[in-house]
C-alpha positions in Angstrom: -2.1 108.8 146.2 -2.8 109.8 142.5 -4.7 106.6 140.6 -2.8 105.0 138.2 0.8 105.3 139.6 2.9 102.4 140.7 2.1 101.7 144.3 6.3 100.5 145.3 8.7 103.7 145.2 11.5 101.3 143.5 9.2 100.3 140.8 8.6 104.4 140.1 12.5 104.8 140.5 13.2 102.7 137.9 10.3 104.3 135.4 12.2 107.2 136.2 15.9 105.7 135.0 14.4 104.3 132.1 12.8 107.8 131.1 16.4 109.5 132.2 18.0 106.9 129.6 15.7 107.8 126.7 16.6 111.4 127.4 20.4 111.1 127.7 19.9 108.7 124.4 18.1 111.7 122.2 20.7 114.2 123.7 23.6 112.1 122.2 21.5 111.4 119.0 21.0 115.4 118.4 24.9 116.4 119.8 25.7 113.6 116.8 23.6 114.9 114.4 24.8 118.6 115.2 28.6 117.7 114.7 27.9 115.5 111.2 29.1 117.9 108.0 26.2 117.1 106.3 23.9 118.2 109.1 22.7 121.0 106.6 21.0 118.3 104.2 19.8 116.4 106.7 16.3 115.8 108.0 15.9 118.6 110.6 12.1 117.8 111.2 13.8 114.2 113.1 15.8 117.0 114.7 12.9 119.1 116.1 11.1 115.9 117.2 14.1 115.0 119.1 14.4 117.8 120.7 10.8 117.9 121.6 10.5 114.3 122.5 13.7 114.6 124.7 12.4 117.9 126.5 8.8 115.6 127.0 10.6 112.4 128.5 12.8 115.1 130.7 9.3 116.7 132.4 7.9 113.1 132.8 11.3 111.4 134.3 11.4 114.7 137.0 8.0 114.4 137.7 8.5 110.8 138.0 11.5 110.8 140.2 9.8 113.1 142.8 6.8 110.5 143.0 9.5 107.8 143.8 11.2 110.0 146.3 7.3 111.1 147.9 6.6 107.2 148.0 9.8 106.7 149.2 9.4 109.4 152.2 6.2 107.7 153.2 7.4 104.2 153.5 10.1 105.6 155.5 7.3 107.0 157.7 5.4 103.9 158.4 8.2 101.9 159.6 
């Protein structure tokens, strides 16, 4: 297995809910900042790194959740 993982699929399953809750937390962040009227004076660089951010944690937590699932196959497997 790849060095530097978590070795226990339920300890990668919840590094993958904690990565799903950052992303579901800058989705509502940006569908709040999109609906405010003063959206057009606002910071829109915090905008763009929300966006970015969000679309970073969203890779990671897939990637993520497919190393919990492999881990979780393979522990099936020994039993």
């Amino acid at each position: 297995m790849h060095k530097g993982w978590p070795k226990r699929w339920w300890t990668t399953a919840l590094v993958a809910v904690t990565l799903a809750g950052i992303v579901v937390y800058d989705v509502w962040w940006i569908a709040k900042f999109l609906t405010e009227p003063e959206a057009a004076s606002a910071d829109w660089w915090e905008l763009a790194g929300r966006c970015l951010g969000g679309t970073w944690f969203a890779f990671l937590g897939v990637a993520t959740a497919q190393r919990a699932t492999a881990l979780r196959r393979a522990t099936a497997k020994e039993r």
